[in-house]
C-alpha positions in Angstrom: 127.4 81.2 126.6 124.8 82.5 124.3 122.4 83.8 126.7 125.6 85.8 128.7 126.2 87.0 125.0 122.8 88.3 125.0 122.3 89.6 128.5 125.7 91.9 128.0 124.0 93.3 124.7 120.8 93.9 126.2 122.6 96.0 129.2 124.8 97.3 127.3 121.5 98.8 125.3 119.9 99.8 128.3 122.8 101.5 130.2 123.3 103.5 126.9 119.5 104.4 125.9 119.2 105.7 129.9 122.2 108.0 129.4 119.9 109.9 126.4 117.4 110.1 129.3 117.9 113.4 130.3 118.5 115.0 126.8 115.0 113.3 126.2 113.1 114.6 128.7 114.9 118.2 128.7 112.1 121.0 128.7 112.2 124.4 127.6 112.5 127.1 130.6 114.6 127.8 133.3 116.2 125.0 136.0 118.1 126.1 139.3 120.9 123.9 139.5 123.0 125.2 142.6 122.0 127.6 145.1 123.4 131.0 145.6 125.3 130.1 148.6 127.8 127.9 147.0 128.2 129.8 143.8 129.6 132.9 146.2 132.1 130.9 147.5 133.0 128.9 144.3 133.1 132.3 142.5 134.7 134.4 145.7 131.6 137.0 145.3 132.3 138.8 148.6 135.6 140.2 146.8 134.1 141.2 143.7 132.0 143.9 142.4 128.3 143.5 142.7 126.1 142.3 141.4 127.9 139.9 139.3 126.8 137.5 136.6 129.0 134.9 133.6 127.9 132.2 131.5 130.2 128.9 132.2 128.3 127.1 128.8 126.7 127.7 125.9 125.6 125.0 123.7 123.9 124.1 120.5 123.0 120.4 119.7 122.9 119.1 116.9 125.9 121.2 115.5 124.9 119.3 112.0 121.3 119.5 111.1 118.4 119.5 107.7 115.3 121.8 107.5 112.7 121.1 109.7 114.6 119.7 112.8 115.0 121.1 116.2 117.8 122.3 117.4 118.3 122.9 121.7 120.2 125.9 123.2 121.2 125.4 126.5 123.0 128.8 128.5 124.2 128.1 132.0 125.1 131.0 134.0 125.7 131.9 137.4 124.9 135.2 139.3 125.8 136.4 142.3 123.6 139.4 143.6 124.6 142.5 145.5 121.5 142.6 147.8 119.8 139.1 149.0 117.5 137.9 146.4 118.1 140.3 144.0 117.3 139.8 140.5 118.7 141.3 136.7 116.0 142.2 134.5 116.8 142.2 131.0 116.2 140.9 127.8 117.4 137.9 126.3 117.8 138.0 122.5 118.3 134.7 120.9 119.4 135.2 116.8 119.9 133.3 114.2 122.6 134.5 111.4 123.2 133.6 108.4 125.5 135.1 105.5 126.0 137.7 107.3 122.1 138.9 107.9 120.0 137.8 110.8 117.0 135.5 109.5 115.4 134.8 113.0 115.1 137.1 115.9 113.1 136.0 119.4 113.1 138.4 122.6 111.8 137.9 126.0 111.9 139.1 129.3 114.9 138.0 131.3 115.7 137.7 134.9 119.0 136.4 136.2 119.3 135.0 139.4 121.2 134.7 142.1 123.1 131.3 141.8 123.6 128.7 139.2 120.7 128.5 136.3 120.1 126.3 133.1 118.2 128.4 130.6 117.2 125.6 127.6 115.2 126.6 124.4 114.0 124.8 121.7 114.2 126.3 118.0 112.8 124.3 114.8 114.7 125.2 111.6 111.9 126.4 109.2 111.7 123.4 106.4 112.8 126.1 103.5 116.5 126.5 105.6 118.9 126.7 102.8 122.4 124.8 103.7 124.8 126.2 104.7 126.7 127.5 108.0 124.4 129.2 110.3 125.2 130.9 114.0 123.1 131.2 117.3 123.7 134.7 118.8 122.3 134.6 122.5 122.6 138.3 124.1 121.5 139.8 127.6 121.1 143.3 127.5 120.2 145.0 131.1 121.3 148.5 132.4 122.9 146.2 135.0 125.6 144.4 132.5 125.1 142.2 129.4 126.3 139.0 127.5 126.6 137.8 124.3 127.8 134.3 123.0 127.6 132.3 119.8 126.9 128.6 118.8 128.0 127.9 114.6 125.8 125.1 113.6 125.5 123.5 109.8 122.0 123.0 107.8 122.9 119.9 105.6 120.6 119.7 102.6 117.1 118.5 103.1 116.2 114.8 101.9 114.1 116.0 98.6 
């Protein structure tokens, strides 16, 4: 009876350290995650106005965190073009606010594209973060359309 004790722990311990797996292993960058083909259809693309683009999620983890950890954004989007392969060059802004002034500002070069995409990045809070609530800004600006969509996340006071 013991050892069946034991063996039910030990899965139990294993099936839930596996499901941390992918958050583990996440890297920063760009993932396709479903062709262009199905997100037309799911999204009925062929009756809308081209080119067209939404973010289904945006989201922050840890929502609680101290100075000097990481925090991961992860956007999902999905795009459907109005030419085969087309692309929409941008720039993605990714801010961080706090009281009301922005205290960390990254830009880069953006391309949507067509289909279903998982943009992750990887931010470290600077080990001098006061506490306090804080908020993610992540904006696309393009001649072609934009975004913009939030994340609140709280700094808990570092261990001194």
């Amino acid at each position: 009876m013991g050892n069946r004790i034991l063996g039910v722990v030990v899965c139990l311990a294993l099936v839930l350290g596996c499901s941390q797996l992918p958050l583990l292993s996440r890297k920063p960058g760009e993932t396709m995650m479903t062709f262009p083909e199905p997100v037309a259809k799911e999204y009925r693309c062929a009756k809308r106005r081209l080119p067209f683009f939404e973010v289904e999620k945006n989201e922050l983890t840890p929502h609680r965190a101290r100075p000097g950890n990481r925090l991961d954004h992860s956007l999902v989007y999905v795009m459907c073009p109005s030419r085969i392969s087309e692309v929409i060059s941008g720039k993605l802004y990714t801010r961080i606010h706090f009281k009301g002034k922005t205290v960390h500002t990254d830009v880069k070069d953006q391309d949507l594209q067509p289909g279903r995409w998982l943009i992750t990045s990887f931010i470290k809070l600077p080990i001098q973060a006061d506490p306090g609530i804080y908020a993610l800004e992540a904006r696309f600006e393009s001649p072609r359309g934009r975004f913009n969509v939030h994340s609140d996340f709280l700094v808990e006071p570092g261990r001194r």
